[in-house]
C-alpha positions in Angstrom: 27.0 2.6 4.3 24.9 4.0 7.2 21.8 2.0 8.5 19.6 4.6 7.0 20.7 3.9 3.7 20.6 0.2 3.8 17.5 0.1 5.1 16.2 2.2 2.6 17.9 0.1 -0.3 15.6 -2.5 0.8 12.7 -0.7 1.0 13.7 0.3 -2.6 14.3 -3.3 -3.7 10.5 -4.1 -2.3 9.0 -1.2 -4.3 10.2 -2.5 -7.3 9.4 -5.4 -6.8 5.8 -5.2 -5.9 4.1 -3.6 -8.7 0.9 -4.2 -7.2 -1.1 -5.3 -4.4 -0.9 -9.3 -5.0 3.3 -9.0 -5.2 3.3 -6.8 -2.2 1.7 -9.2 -0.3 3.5 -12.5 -2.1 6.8 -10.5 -1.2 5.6 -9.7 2.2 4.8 -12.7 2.9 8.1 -14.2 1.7 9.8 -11.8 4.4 7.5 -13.1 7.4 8.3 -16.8 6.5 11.9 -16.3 6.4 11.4 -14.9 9.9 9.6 -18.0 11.2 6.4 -17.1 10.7 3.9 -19.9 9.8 0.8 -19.3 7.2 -2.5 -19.8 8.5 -5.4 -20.4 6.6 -9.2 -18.9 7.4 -10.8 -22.0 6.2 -9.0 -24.1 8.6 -8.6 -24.9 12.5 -6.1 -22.8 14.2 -4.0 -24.1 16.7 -2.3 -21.3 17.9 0.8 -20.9 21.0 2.0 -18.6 22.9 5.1 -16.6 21.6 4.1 -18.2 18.1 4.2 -15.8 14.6 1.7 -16.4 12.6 0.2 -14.5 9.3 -3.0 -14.6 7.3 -3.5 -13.9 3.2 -7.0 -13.0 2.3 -7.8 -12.4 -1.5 -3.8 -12.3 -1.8 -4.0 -8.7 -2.0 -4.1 -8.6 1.9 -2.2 -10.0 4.5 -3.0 -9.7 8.5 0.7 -11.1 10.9 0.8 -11.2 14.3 3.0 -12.7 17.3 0.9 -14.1 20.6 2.8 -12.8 23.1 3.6 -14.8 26.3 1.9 -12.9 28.6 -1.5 -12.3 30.2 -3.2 -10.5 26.7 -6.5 -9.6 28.6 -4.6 -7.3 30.3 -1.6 -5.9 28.0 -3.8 -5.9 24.6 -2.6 -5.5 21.4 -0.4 -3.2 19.7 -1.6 -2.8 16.0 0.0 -1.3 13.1 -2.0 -0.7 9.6 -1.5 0.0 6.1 -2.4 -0.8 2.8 -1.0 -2.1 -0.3 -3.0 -0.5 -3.3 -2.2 2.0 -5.2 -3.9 4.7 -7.4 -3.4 3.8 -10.9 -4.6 2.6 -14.0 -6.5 -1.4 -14.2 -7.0 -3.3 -17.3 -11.2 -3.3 -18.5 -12.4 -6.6 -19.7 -12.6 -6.7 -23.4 -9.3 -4.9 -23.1 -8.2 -4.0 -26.5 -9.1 -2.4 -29.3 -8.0 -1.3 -32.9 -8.4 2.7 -34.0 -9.1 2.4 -38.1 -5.7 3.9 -38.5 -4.3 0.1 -37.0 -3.4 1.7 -33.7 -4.0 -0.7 -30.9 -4.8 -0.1 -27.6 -6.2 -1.4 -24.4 -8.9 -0.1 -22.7 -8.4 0.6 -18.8 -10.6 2.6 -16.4 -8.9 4.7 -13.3 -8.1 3.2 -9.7 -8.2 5.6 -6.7 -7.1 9.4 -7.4 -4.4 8.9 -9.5 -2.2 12.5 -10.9 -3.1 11.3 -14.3 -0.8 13.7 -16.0 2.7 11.6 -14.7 1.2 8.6 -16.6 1.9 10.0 -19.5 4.6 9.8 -22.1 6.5 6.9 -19.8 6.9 2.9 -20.6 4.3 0.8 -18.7 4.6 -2.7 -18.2 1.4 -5.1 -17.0 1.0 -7.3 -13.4 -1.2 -8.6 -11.5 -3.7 -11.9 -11.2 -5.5 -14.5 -13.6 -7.6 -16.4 -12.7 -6.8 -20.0 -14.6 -8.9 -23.2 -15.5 -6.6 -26.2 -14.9 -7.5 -29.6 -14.7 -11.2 -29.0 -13.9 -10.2 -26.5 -11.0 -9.8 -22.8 -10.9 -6.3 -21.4 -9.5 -4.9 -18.1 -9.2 -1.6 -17.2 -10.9 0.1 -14.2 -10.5 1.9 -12.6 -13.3 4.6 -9.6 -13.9 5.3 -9.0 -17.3 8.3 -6.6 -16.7 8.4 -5.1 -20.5 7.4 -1.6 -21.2 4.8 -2.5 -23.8 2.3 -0.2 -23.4 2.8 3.7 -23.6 -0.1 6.8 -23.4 1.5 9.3 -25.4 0.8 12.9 -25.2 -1.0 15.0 -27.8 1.4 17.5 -29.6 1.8 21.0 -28.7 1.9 22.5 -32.2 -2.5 20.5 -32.0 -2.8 21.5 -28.5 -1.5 25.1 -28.1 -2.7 25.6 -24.1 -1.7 22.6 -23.3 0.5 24.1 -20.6 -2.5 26.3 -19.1 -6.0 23.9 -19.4 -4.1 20.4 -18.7 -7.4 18.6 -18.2 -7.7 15.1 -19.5 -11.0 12.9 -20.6 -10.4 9.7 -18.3 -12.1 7.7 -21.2 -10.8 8.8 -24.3 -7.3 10.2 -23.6 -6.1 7.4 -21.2 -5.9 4.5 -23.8 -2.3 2.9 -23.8 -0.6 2.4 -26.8 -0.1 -1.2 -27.6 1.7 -2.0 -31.0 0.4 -1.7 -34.4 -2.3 -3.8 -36.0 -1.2 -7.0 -37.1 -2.7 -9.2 -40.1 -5.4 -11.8 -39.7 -5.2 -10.6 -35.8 -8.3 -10.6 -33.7 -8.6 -7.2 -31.2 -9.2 -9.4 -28.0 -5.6 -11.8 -29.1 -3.7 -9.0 -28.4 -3.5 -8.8 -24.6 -4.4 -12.7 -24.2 -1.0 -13.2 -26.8 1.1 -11.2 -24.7 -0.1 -13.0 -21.4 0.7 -16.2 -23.2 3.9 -15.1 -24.5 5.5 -14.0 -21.3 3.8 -16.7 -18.7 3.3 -19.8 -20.8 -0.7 -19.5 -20.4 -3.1 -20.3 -22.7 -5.8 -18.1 -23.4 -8.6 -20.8 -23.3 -7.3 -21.5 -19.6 -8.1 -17.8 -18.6 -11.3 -17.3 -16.9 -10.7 -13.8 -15.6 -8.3 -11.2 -14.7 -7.3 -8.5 -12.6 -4.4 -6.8 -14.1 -2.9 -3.2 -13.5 -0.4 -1.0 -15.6 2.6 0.0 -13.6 5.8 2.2 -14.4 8.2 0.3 -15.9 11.1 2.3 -14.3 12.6 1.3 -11.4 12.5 3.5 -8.2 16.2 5.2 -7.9 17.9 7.1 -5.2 17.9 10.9 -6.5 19.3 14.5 -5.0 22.5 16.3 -4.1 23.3 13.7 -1.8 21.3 10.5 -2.2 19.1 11.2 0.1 16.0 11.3 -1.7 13.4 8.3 -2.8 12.1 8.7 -6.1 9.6 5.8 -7.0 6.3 4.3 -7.6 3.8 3.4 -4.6 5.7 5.1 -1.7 1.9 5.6 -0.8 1.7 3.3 1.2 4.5 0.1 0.6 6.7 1.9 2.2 4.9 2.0 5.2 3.5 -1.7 5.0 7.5 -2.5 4.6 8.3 -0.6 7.7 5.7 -2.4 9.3 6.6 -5.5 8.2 10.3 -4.9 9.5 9.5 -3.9 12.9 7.3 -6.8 13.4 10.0 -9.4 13.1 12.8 -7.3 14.7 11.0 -6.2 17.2 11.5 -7.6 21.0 8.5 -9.6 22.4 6.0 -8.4 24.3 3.4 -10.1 26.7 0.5 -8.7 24.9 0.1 -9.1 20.6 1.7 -7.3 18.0 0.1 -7.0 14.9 0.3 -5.6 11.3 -2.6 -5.5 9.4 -1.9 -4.8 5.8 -5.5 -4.2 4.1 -6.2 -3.4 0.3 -8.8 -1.1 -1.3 -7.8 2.4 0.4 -7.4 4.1 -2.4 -11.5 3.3 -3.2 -13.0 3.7 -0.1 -11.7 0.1 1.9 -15.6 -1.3 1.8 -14.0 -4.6 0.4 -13.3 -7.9 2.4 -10.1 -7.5 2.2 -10.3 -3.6 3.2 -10.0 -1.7 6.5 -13.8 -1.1 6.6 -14.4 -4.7 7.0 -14.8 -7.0 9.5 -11.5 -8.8 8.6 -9.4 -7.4 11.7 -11.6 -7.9 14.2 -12.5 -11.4 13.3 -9.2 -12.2 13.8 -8.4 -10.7 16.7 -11.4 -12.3 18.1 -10.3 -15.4 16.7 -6.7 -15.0 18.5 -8.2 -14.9 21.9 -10.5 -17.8 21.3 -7.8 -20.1 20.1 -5.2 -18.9 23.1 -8.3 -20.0 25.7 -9.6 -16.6 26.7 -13.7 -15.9 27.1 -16.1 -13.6 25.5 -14.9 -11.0 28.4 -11.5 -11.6 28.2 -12.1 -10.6 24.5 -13.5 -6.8 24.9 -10.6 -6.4 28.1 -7.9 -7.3 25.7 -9.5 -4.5 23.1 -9.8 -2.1 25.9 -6.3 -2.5 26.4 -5.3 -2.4 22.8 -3.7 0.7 20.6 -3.0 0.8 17.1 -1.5 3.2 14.3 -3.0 4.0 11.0 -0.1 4.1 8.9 -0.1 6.1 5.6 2.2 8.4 4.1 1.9 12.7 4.7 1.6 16.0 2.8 5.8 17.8 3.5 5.5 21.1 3.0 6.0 21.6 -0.9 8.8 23.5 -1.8 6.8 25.4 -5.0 3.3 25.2 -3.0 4.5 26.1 0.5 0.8 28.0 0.5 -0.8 25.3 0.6 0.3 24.1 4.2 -1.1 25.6 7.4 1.1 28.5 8.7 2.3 26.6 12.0 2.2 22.3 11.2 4.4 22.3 8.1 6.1 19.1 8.1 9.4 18.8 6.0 11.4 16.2 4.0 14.0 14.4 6.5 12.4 15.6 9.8 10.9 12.9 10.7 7.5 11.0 10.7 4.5 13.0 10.9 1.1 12.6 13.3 -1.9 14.2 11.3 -4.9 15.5 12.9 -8.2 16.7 11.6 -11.3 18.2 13.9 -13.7 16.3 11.1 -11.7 12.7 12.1 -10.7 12.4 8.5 -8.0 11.2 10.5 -8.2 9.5 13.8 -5.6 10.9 15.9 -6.6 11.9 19.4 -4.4 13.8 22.2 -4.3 10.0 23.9 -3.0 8.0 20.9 -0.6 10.6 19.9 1.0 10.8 23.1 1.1 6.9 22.6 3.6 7.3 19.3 5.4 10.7 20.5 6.5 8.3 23.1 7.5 5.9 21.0 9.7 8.2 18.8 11.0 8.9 21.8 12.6 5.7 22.9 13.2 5.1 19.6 15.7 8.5 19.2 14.2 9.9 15.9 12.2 13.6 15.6 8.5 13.8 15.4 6.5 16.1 13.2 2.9 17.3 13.1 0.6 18.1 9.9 -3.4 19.6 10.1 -4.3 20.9 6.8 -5.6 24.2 6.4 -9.3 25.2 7.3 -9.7 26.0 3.4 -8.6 22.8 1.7 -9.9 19.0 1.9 -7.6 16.6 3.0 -7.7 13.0 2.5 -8.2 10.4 4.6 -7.1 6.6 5.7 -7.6 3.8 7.4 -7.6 5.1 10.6 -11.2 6.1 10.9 -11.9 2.8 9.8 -9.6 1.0 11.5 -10.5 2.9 15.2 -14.4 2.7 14.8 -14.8 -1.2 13.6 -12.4 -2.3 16.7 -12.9 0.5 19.4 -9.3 0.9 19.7 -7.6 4.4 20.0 -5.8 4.9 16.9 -3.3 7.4 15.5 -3.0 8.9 12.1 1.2 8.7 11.3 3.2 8.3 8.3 6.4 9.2 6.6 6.2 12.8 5.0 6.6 12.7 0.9 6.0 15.0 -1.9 4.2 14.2 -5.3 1.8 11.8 -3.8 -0.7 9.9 -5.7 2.1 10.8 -8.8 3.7 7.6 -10.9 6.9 8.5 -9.0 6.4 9.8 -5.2 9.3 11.8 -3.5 10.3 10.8 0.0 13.6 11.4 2.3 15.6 8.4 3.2 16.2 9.6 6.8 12.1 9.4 7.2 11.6 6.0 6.0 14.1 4.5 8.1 12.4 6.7 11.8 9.6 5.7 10.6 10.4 1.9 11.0 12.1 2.7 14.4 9.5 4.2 15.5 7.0 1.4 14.9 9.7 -0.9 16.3 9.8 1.1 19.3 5.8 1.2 19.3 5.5 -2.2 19.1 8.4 -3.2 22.2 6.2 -0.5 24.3 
């Protein structure tokens, strides 16, 4: 089996395994400590060393890991690599279910990020994410999978919806109810979902003060095409790239400055959360890694004047239905590599200086290099990187693996791509 392949097979095995943000960081975490990393906490003293690996959960939906290197960091800086680990999709309301007079039950759930609501459709959905339990006079959190497909939105007919196929348009409040089961006897609407819970984790609904649960695809991500060499999954956008971070952090060589991966939540809504890019989480610690290693205030803004960092999140390949949609000249393609994206309006932050940073590092690291700008007539997206460069100072660069069908249930990527991209972070990172 080529590395390509068996990298990408557990890239794979982390996809399905974090069906939302709180497992992706639980199962990111998991990697780092098996690497000799050591947990830190924000509420407690830090007693950091040099050449020591260290990481940092906040809200368990984000997770900042670094390694002090053994050199002088006001001078060499740090090398920083972001992502994120949310997801568009569909979250649980509270008062979550509730029974049509035809005994229909369903359970109620508003719309995260800028989901392609049509792919949620018709397709087995299981439930995961975090309660928030009473026990023994304390609140805890406790995350929970339930890996069944019990929910299910199922579409309308044909024969009672005859231009279905040309006006595809879909009320977000009254045609995205999941199918639950039917009504049961002497059963109260809100005992459905809190039955379930109990059911599958052992938790009683009396101990449940809250919850922040998600519906997720209950198929697992496969390997698809002519010759294995596609990704076909949930949440490419963007585990895959906080997975390729999260390899090249603890395989990469040493360096005397700090390498960092900073794995934020909230993209997909804007990142204006504590645990988002557009916070003050990174730079806190940062700042609080050069106090704790013995440097001053000025040390401090040297060691951010000598700092880079990459926003990683996936890009827009060239469509193979849509090519229109691409400009005529940057039209980046399944399998050729990752992509730099650039935007005049710094929906992106990518300047001639940090992308000469990362073409270099492709470079060393012998994989291809692509470039996307989108077309003067259509609205691209955006990151973290504008975010990410404009709370820290730091010249940042817009990169990301090249996929099709993103924001779908199931994204498309190219195996070849997911692996360059992790060299090339790796190869960023050992600068």
């Amino acid at each position: 089996m080529s590395e390509n392949k068996k990298f990408a097979e557990r890239l794979l095995q982390y996809l399905n395994d974090s069906p939302t943000a709180f497992q992706a960081v639980e199962n990111g975490a998991a990697l780092l400590k098996t690497y000799g990393f050591q947990e830190l906490e924000e509420t407690e003293s830090w007693s950091l060393q040099k050449g020591g690996k260290y990481f940092v959960v906040k809200n368990r939906s984000a997770l900042v890991a670094f390694i002090v290197g053994a050199g002088d960091l006001a001078k060499e800086g740090f090398r920083i690599i972001g992502a994120h680990t949310d997801s568009p999709g569909l979250k649980i309301k509270p008062g979550a279910c509730s029974v049509t007079p035809d005994g229909y039950v369903r359970v109620n759930v508003e719309i995260y990020g800028g989901a392609i609501l049509n792919t949620w459709f018709d397709r087995p959905l299981a439930v995961a994410g975090r309660l928030l339990v009473r026990e023994s006079g304390a609140l805890h959190e406790k995350l929970i999978q339930i890996d069944n497909p019990v929910f299910l939105i199922p579409n309308l007919c044909i024969h009672f919806h005859k231009e279905i196929n040309e006006k595809n348009a879909y009320n977000k409040q009254t045609d995205l109810l999941p199918l639950m089961c039917m009504k049961e006897e002497d059963a109260e609407k809100e005992d459905y979902l809190f039955r379930l819970i109990q059911e599958e984790t052992g938790v009683q609904k009396a101990d449940i003060v809250d919850y922040e649960l998600f519906l997720y695809e209950y198929q697992k991500g496969i390997f698809t095409g002519r010759n294995q060499e596609f990704i076909s999954a949930s949440r490419i956008d963007d585990l895959s790239m906080v997975y390729a971070g999260l390899v090249a952090l603890t395989e990469a060589k040493p360096v005397g400055g700090c390498q960092v991966l900073a794995a934020f939540d909230n993209e997909e809504v804007g990142s204006t959360t504590a645990q988002g890019a557009n916070s003050g989480l990174l730079r806190h610690i940062l700042n609080r890694i050069c106090k704790n290693v013995g440097m001053t205030d000025e040390e401090y803004f040297q060691a951010i004047a000598n700092s880079t960092s990459v926003s990683a999140d996936l890009a827009h390949a060239v469509h193979p239905n849509y090519s229109e949609k691409h400009d005529t000249e940057t039209r980046p393609v399944l399998g050729g590599g990752p992509v730099i994206k650039y935007s005049a309006s710094q929906r992106y932050a990518t300047t001639s200086l940090s992308a000469a940073y990362f073409m270099e590092a492709c470079k060393r690291a012998g994989v291809p290099c692509q470039k996307f700008v989108n077309r003067n007539d259509v609205v691209g997206g955006s990151t973290i990187g504008p975010a990410l460069s404009g709370l820290t100072t730091i010249p940042t660069v817009d990169v990301g693996a090249p996929i099709l069908a993103m924001h779908s249930i199931r994204e498309l990527g190219a195996v070849a791509d997911m692996a360059a991209t992790e060299l090339a972070f790796r190869a960023y990172y050992e600068g």
